[in-house]
Steps between C-alpha positions, in 0.01 A plus 500: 500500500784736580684474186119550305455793652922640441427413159156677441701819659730464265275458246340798576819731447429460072187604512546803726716601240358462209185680664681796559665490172172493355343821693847685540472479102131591489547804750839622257277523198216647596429879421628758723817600690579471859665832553254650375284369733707547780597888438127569358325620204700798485826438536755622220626233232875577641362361849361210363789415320698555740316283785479213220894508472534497927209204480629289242234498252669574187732161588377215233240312656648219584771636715270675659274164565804338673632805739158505589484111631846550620348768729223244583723268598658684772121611659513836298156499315548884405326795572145578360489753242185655580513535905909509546501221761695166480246244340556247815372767739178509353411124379628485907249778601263370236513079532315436857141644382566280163596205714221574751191517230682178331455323818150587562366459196651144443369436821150623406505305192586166690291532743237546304552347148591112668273450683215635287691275220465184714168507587411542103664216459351337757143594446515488091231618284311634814389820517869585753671400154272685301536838759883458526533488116352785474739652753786411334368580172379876577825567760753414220371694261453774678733799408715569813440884452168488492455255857717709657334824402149351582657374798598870587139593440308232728752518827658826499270753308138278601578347813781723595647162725876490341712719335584530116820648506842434593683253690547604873288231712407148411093666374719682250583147363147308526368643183814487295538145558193381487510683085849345509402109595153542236681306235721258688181431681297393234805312339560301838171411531399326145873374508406368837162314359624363191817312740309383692259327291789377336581345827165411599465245246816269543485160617618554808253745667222262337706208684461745835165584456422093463720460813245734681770788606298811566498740230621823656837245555487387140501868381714671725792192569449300171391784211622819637888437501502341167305808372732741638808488211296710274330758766840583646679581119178752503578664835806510463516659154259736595686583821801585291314729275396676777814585672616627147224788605144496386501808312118552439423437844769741663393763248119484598553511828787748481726232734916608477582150327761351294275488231363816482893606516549286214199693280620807590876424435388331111318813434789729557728320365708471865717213379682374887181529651315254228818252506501486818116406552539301181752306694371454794183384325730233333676368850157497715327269189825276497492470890124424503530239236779323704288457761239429410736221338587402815177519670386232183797260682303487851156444361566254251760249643542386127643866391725464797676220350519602197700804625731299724571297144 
Protein backbone atom coordinates (compact mmCIF):
# COMPACT_ATOMS: atom_id res chain seq x y z
CA UNK A 1 0.00 0.00 0.00
CA UNK A 2 2.84 2.36 0.80
CA UNK A 3 4.68 2.10 -2.34
CA UNK A 4 0.87 2.60 -4.29
CA UNK A 5 0.42 5.53 -2.77
CA UNK A 6 4.64 6.93 -3.36
CA UNK A 7 3.91 6.06 -6.77
CA UNK A 8 0.47 7.83 -7.36
CA UNK A 9 2.48 11.02 -5.77
CA UNK A 10 4.78 10.66 -8.12
CA UNK A 11 2.53 10.24 -10.66
CA UNK A 12 0.93 13.22 -9.90
CA UNK A 13 4.12 15.53 -10.43
CA UNK A 14 3.41 15.13 -14.71
CA UNK A 15 0.28 16.17 -14.59
CA UNK A 16 0.74 19.20 -12.33
CA UNK A 17 2.90 20.21 -14.93
CA UNK A 18 1.48 19.83 -17.84
CA UNK A 19 -1.67 21.63 -16.20
CA UNK A 20 0.14 24.59 -15.61
CA UNK A 21 1.79 24.49 -18.89
CA UNK A 22 -1.49 24.42 -20.34
CA UNK A 23 -3.06 27.63 -18.41
CA UNK A 24 0.41 29.48 -18.01
CA UNK A 25 0.13 29.27 -21.99
CA UNK A 26 -3.56 30.18 -22.10
CA UNK A 27 -3.09 33.22 -19.60
CA UNK A 28 0.30 34.44 -22.03
CA UNK A 29 -1.93 34.67 -25.05
CA UNK A 30 -4.77 36.14 -24.09
CA UNK A 31 -5.48 39.93 -24.88
CA UNK A 32 -4.20 42.51 -22.65
CA UNK A 33 -1.03 43.51 -20.75
CA UNK A 34 -0.24 43.22 -17.16
CA UNK A 35 1.41 46.54 -16.63
CA UNK A 36 -1.05 48.04 -17.88
CA UNK A 37 -3.21 46.73 -15.55
CA UNK A 38 -1.14 47.20 -12.75
CA UNK A 39 -0.17 51.08 -13.37
CA UNK A 40 -3.90 51.77 -14.79
CA UNK A 41 -5.65 52.97 -17.75
CA UNK A 42 -3.65 55.95 -17.90
CA UNK A 43 -0.39 55.33 -17.54
CA UNK A 44 2.16 56.55 -20.34
CA UNK A 45 3.42 53.88 -23.02
CA UNK A 46 7.17 54.65 -21.61
CA UNK A 47 5.79 53.26 -18.12
CA UNK A 48 4.40 50.36 -19.49
CA UNK A 49 7.29 49.51 -21.29
CA UNK A 50 9.27 50.06 -18.89
CA UNK A 51 7.43 47.89 -16.04
CA UNK A 52 7.22 45.02 -18.84
CA UNK A 53 11.16 45.10 -19.12
CA UNK A 54 11.50 45.07 -14.85
CA UNK A 55 8.59 42.11 -15.05
CA UNK A 56 9.88 40.00 -17.63
CA UNK A 57 7.22 39.98 -20.11
CA UNK A 58 8.91 40.72 -23.24
CA UNK A 59 11.23 37.33 -22.36
CA UNK A 60 10.00 34.48 -25.03
CA UNK A 61 7.40 32.60 -23.47
CA UNK A 62 8.88 29.79 -22.63
CA UNK A 63 11.59 31.15 -20.48
CA UNK A 64 9.29 32.90 -18.89
CA UNK A 65 7.03 29.54 -18.24
CA UNK A 66 10.07 27.92 -16.51
CA UNK A 67 11.39 30.97 -14.12
CA UNK A 68 7.97 31.02 -13.23
CA UNK A 69 7.81 27.13 -11.92
CA UNK A 70 11.27 27.63 -10.72
CA UNK A 71 9.75 30.31 -8.43
CA UNK A 72 6.98 27.75 -7.60
CA UNK A 73 9.21 25.43 -6.62
CA UNK A 74 10.79 27.27 -3.90
CA UNK A 75 7.00 28.38 -2.31
CA UNK A 76 7.13 31.74 -4.33
CA UNK A 77 3.69 31.73 -6.18
CA UNK A 78 4.17 35.57 -7.13
CA UNK A 79 2.43 38.52 -6.41
CA UNK A 80 -1.12 39.30 -7.81
CA UNK A 81 -1.23 41.83 -10.39
CA UNK A 82 -4.38 43.38 -9.59
CA UNK A 83 -4.25 43.73 -5.54
CA UNK A 84 -0.16 43.82 -5.08
CA UNK A 85 -0.15 41.03 -2.47
CA UNK A 86 1.80 37.69 -2.67
CA UNK A 87 -0.74 35.13 -4.27
CA UNK A 88 -0.18 32.60 -1.12
CA UNK A 89 -1.46 35.27 1.27
CA UNK A 90 -4.68 35.36 -0.20
CA UNK A 91 -5.57 31.60 -1.41
CA UNK A 92 -4.29 31.45 2.66
CA UNK A 93 -6.80 34.23 3.67
CA UNK A 94 -9.17 32.93 1.03
CA UNK A 95 -9.04 28.72 1.35
CA UNK A 96 -10.89 28.08 4.92
CA UNK A 97 -14.48 29.52 3.74
CA UNK A 98 -13.82 27.32 0.37
CA UNK A 99 -12.86 24.37 2.51
CA UNK A 100 -15.65 25.11 5.02
CA UNK A 101 -18.74 25.28 2.32
CA UNK A 102 -16.92 22.06 0.63
CA UNK A 103 -17.37 20.29 3.81
CA UNK A 104 -20.87 21.16 4.43
CA UNK A 105 -22.21 20.75 1.39
CA UNK A 106 -20.70 17.19 0.82
CA UNK A 107 -22.01 16.55 4.03
CA UNK A 108 -25.51 17.78 3.09
CA UNK A 109 -25.46 15.83 0.01
CA UNK A 110 -24.60 12.49 1.91
CA UNK A 111 -26.69 12.81 4.34
CA UNK A 112 -29.32 13.27 2.38
CA UNK A 113 -28.80 11.74 -1.14
CA UNK A 114 -27.89 7.86 0.54
CA UNK A 115 -30.16 7.36 2.37
CA UNK A 116 -33.01 8.71 0.24
CA UNK A 117 -31.10 6.46 -2.56
CA UNK A 118 -31.45 3.30 -0.42
CA UNK A 119 -34.77 3.37 0.45
CA UNK A 120 -35.66 3.79 -3.52
CA UNK A 121 -34.02 0.95 -3.93
CA UNK A 122 -35.51 -0.68 -1.36
CA UNK A 123 -39.08 0.26 -1.90
CA UNK A 124 -38.93 0.14 -5.99
CA UNK A 125 -41.62 1.32 -8.15
CA UNK A 126 -43.51 2.66 -5.01
CA UNK A 127 -44.62 5.86 -4.84
CA UNK A 128 -40.93 6.71 -2.31
CA UNK A 129 -39.22 5.71 -5.77
CA UNK A 130 -41.50 7.56 -7.76
CA UNK A 131 -41.14 10.94 -5.17
CA UNK A 132 -37.31 10.52 -4.91
CA UNK A 133 -36.98 10.40 -8.75
CA UNK A 134 -38.46 13.25 -9.01
CA UNK A 135 -36.07 14.77 -6.48
CA UNK A 136 -33.21 13.88 -8.14
CA UNK A 137 -34.53 14.68 -11.42
CA UNK A 138 -35.74 18.44 -10.65
CA UNK A 139 -32.49 19.11 -8.05
CA UNK A 140 -29.96 18.25 -10.85
CA UNK A 141 -31.25 20.19 -13.24
CA UNK A 142 -31.72 22.93 -11.46
CA UNK A 143 -29.39 25.92 -12.38
CA UNK A 144 -27.24 26.61 -9.25
CA UNK A 145 -27.84 30.45 -9.73
CA UNK A 146 -31.16 30.33 -9.81
CA UNK A 147 -31.61 27.88 -6.24
CA UNK A 148 -29.44 29.97 -4.67
CA UNK A 149 -31.10 33.21 -5.65
CA UNK A 150 -34.61 31.72 -4.83
CA UNK A 151 -33.04 30.46 -1.85
CA UNK A 152 -32.06 34.16 -0.98
CA UNK A 153 -35.67 35.09 -1.58
CA UNK A 154 -37.59 32.41 0.70
CA UNK A 155 -35.07 32.59 3.97
CA UNK A 156 -33.49 35.85 3.96
CA UNK A 157 -35.79 38.38 2.04
CA UNK A 158 -39.41 36.16 3.05
CA UNK A 159 -38.63 34.63 6.18
CA UNK A 160 -35.82 36.86 7.13
CA UNK A 161 -34.35 33.48 9.38
CA UNK A 162 -30.59 33.38 7.79
CA UNK A 163 -28.47 35.57 6.14
CA UNK A 164 -27.63 35.87 2.30
CA UNK A 165 -24.43 37.35 2.36
CA UNK A 166 -21.01 36.69 3.29
CA UNK A 167 -19.18 34.22 5.19
CA UNK A 168 -18.71 35.26 8.92
CA UNK A 169 -20.83 32.57 11.04
CA UNK A 170 -21.76 29.05 10.15
CA UNK A 171 -25.83 30.71 8.89
CA UNK A 172 -23.64 32.53 6.39
CA UNK A 173 -22.81 29.00 5.02
CA UNK A 174 -26.34 27.08 5.28
CA UNK A 175 -27.66 28.51 2.11
CA UNK A 176 -24.52 28.38 0.06
CA UNK A 177 -24.14 24.83 0.64
CA UNK A 178 -27.21 23.64 0.51
CA UNK A 179 -27.11 25.47 -3.64
CA UNK A 180 -23.62 23.92 -3.55
CA UNK A 181 -24.60 20.01 -2.60
CA UNK A 182 -28.07 20.43 -5.24
CA UNK A 183 -26.26 18.49 -7.89
CA UNK A 184 -24.05 16.07 -6.01
CA UNK A 185 -27.24 15.38 -4.20
CA UNK A 186 -29.27 14.31 -6.86
CA UNK A 187 -26.22 12.43 -8.47
CA UNK A 188 -25.62 10.44 -5.09
CA UNK A 189 -28.91 9.55 -4.78
CA UNK A 190 -29.92 7.81 -8.33
CA UNK A 191 -26.19 6.55 -8.25
CA UNK A 192 -27.13 5.23 -4.88
CA UNK A 193 -30.51 3.37 -6.29
CA UNK A 194 -29.27 2.00 -9.38
CA UNK A 195 -26.10 0.12 -6.98
CA UNK A 196 -28.01 -1.05 -5.06
CA UNK A 197 -30.42 -2.78 -7.15
CA UNK A 198 -27.53 -4.01 -8.79
CA UNK A 199 -26.72 -5.56 -5.52
CA UNK A 200 -30.07 -6.45 -4.53
CA UNK A 201 -30.42 -9.00 -7.07
CA UNK A 202 -27.26 -11.31 -6.64
CA UNK A 203 -27.41 -14.71 -5.47
CA UNK A 204 -26.23 -14.17 -2.39
CA UNK A 205 -28.70 -11.72 -0.72
CA UNK A 206 -31.48 -14.10 -2.35
CA UNK A 207 -29.42 -17.02 -0.51
CA UNK A 208 -29.81 -14.57 2.84
CA UNK A 209 -33.16 -13.73 2.40
CA UNK A 210 -33.94 -17.80 2.03
CA UNK A 211 -31.74 -18.20 5.16
CA UNK A 212 -34.29 -15.86 6.97
CA UNK A 213 -31.59 -12.98 8.03
CA UNK A 214 -33.61 -9.87 8.69
CA UNK A 215 -33.63 -7.47 5.99
CA UNK A 216 -32.42 -4.24 7.55
CA UNK A 217 -29.05 -6.79 8.10
CA UNK A 218 -29.18 -7.92 4.50
CA UNK A 219 -29.17 -4.24 3.31
CA UNK A 220 -27.03 -2.53 5.56
CA UNK A 221 -24.11 -5.61 6.25
CA UNK A 222 -24.62 -7.61 2.96
CA UNK A 223 -25.71 -4.77 0.07
CA UNK A 224 -24.49 -1.58 1.44
CA UNK A 225 -20.61 -2.21 1.45
CA UNK A 226 -20.59 -3.80 -1.88
CA UNK A 227 -22.54 -0.72 -3.16
CA UNK A 228 -20.22 1.69 -1.78
CA UNK A 229 -17.14 1.57 -4.67
CA UNK A 230 -19.18 3.67 -6.93
CA UNK A 231 -20.88 6.25 -4.27
CA UNK A 232 -17.48 7.08 -2.81
CA UNK A 233 -15.69 7.89 -6.62
CA UNK A 234 -18.91 10.41 -6.59
CA UNK A 235 -18.13 12.05 -3.24
CA UNK A 236 -15.07 12.15 -3.61
CA UNK A 237 -14.91 13.74 -7.07
CA UNK A 238 -17.32 16.10 -6.12
CA UNK A 239 -15.46 16.93 -2.91
CA UNK A 240 -12.45 17.78 -5.00
CA UNK A 241 -14.31 20.07 -7.25
CA UNK A 242 -15.35 21.83 -4.48
CA UNK A 243 -12.21 22.68 -2.76
CA UNK A 244 -11.05 23.95 -6.29
CA UNK A 245 -13.81 26.83 -5.24
CA UNK A 246 -17.37 26.79 -6.38
CA UNK A 247 -17.36 29.87 -8.26
CA UNK A 248 -21.18 30.39 -8.87
CA UNK A 249 -21.95 29.76 -5.43
CA UNK A 250 -19.26 32.17 -3.80
CA UNK A 251 -20.33 34.80 -6.32
CA UNK A 252 -24.14 34.64 -5.34
CA UNK A 253 -23.61 34.75 -2.06
CA UNK A 254 -20.74 37.23 -2.25
CA UNK A 255 -18.48 34.55 0.09
CA UNK A 256 -14.32 35.63 -0.14
CA UNK A 257 -13.50 32.13 -1.87
CA UNK A 258 -10.89 30.64 -3.93
CA UNK A 259 -13.14 30.52 -6.62
CA UNK A 260 -14.51 33.68 -6.80
CA UNK A 261 -10.58 34.74 -6.64
CA UNK A 262 -10.09 32.60 -9.50
CA UNK A 263 -13.10 34.53 -11.70
CA UNK A 264 -11.90 37.60 -10.80
CA UNK A 265 -8.14 36.84 -11.45
CA UNK A 266 -9.26 35.15 -15.34
CA UNK A 267 -11.08 38.28 -16.00
CA UNK A 268 -8.19 40.57 -15.43
CA UNK A 269 -5.91 38.77 -16.78
CA UNK A 270 -3.83 38.48 -13.13
CA UNK A 271 -1.66 35.61 -14.34
CA UNK A 272 0.16 34.35 -10.47
CA UNK A 273 -3.03 34.64 -8.96
CA UNK A 274 -4.88 32.18 -11.68
CA UNK A 275 -1.70 29.70 -11.62
CA UNK A 276 -1.69 29.56 -8.44
CA UNK A 277 -5.53 28.62 -7.92
CA UNK A 278 -5.14 26.63 -11.11
CA UNK A 279 -2.62 24.69 -9.17
CA UNK A 280 -3.91 24.23 -6.23
CA UNK A 281 -7.08 23.07 -7.98
CA UNK A 282 -4.78 20.40 -9.65
CA UNK A 283 -3.02 19.08 -6.15
CA UNK A 284 -6.45 19.05 -4.00
CA UNK A 285 -8.18 16.74 -7.11
CA UNK A 286 -4.93 14.50 -7.14
CA UNK A 287 -5.01 14.20 -3.24
CA UNK A 288 -8.77 13.44 -3.21
CA UNK A 289 -8.47 10.83 -5.85
CA UNK A 290 -5.68 9.06 -3.81
CA UNK A 291 -7.80 8.63 -1.20
CA UNK A 292 -10.41 7.92 -2.10
CA UNK A 293 -8.05 5.13 -3.72
CA UNK A 294 -7.18 4.15 -0.57
CA UNK A 295 -10.41 4.34 1.13
CA UNK A 296 -11.55 1.66 -2.04
CA UNK A 297 -8.58 -0.74 -0.22
CA UNK A 298 -10.55 -0.87 3.29
CA UNK A 299 -13.99 -1.43 1.90
CA UNK A 300 -13.33 -3.89 -0.59
CA UNK A 301 -10.73 -6.40 0.84
CA UNK A 302 -10.31 -7.54 -2.89
CA UNK A 303 -8.88 -3.88 -3.98
CA UNK A 304 -6.63 -4.24 -1.01
CA UNK A 305 -4.87 -7.04 -2.51
CA UNK A 306 -4.68 -6.02 -5.54
CA UNK A 307 -2.68 -2.98 -4.29
CA UNK A 308 -0.37 -4.99 -2.05
CA UNK A 309 0.34 -7.02 -5.61
Amino acid sequence: MHKYIAKRLLLMIPVIVGISFIIFSIMSFMPGNPARLILGEKATADAIAALNEQMGLNDPFIIRYFRYMGDVLTGNFGISYRTGMPVVEEIVRRFPTTAKLAVLSVFFATIIGLPLGILSAVKQYSWIDSLTTVLGLGFISMPPFWLGLMLIILFSAKLGILPSFGSDSFAHFILPAITSSASTFATLLRMTRSTMLEVIRQDYVTTAYAKGAEKSRIIFRHCLPNALIPLITVVGVNFGGMLGGSVITESVFGMSGIGQLLITSIRSKDVPAVMACTLLLAVMFGLVNLIVDVIYAYVDPRIKAQYAK
